[in-house]
DRENZANU-826334 format. One line per field, with one value per residue (C-alpha): x, y, z; residue number from 0; residue in three letters. Coordinates in nm, 2 decimals. Layout:
N
px <- X  ...
py <- Y  ...
pz <- Z  ...
papa <- NUM  ...
sekol <- Ala  ...
***
This chain:
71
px <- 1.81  1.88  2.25  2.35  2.14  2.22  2.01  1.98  1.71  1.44  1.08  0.80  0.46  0.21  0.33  0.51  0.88  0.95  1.35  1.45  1.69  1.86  1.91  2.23  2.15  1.89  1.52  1.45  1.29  1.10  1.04  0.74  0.80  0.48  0.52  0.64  0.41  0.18  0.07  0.14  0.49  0.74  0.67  0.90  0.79  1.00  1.04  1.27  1.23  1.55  1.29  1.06  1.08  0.76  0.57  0.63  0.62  0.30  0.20  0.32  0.14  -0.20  -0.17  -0.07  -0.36  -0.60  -0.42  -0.54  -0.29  -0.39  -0.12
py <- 3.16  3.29  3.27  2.99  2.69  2.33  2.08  1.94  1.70  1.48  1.44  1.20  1.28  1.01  0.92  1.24  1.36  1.70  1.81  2.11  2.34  2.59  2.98  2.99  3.38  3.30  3.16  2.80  2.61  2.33  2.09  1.91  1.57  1.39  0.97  0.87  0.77  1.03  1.34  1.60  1.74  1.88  2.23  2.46  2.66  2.93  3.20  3.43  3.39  3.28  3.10  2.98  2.62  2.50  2.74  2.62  2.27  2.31  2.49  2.22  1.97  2.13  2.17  1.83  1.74  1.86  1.72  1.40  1.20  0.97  0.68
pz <- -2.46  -2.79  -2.74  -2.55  -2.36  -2.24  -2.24  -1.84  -1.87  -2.02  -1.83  -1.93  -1.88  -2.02  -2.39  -2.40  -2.32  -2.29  -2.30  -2.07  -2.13  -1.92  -2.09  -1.90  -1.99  -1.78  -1.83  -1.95  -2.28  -2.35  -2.63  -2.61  -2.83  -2.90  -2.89  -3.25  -3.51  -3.44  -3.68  -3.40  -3.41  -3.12  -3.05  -2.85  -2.49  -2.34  -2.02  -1.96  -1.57  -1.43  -1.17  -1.44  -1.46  -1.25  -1.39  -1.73  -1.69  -1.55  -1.84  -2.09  -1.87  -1.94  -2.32  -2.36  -2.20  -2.43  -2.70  -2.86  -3.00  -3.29  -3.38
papa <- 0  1  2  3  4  5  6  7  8  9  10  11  12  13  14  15  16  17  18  19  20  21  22  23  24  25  26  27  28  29  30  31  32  33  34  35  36  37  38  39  40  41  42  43  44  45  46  47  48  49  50  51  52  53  54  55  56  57  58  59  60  61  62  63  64  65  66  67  68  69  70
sekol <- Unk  Unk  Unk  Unk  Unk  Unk  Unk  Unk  Unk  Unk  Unk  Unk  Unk  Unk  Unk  Unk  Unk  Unk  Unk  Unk  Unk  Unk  Unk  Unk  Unk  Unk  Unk  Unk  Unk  Unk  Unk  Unk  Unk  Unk  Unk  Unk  Unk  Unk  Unk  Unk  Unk  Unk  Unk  Unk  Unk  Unk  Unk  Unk  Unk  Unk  Unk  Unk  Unk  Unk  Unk  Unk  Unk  Unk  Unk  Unk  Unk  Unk  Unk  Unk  Unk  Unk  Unk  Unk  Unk  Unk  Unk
***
């Protein structure tokens, strides 16, 4: 994903959006973007599995979770 990605999508999951991108060298990213106005900033999640996306949604899903986010 170093090289090249595209973003394909935009998933909300309570007050937070997370934009996927696809490796296209293979593997996926994620940018977890917190709901404005908080202090929290977006932070970046990655696999190199071609078949990784699930997995690593799932895993944004739980730390999000025990996040709290102050306005």
């Amino acid at each position: 994903m170093r090289c090249q990605e595209k973003r394909v999508g935009l998933v909300n999951f309570g007050v937070w959006r997370f934009e996927i991108f696809d490796g296209l060298d293979g593997g996926w990213k994620l940018v977890l973007h917190p709901p404005l106005g908080c202090n929290l900033k977006p932070e970046a999640m990655t696999t190199n599995q071609v078949n990784g996306l699930a997995q690593l949604l799932e895993q944004a899903r739980k730390q999000v979770s025990t996040l709290e986010v102050a306005n």
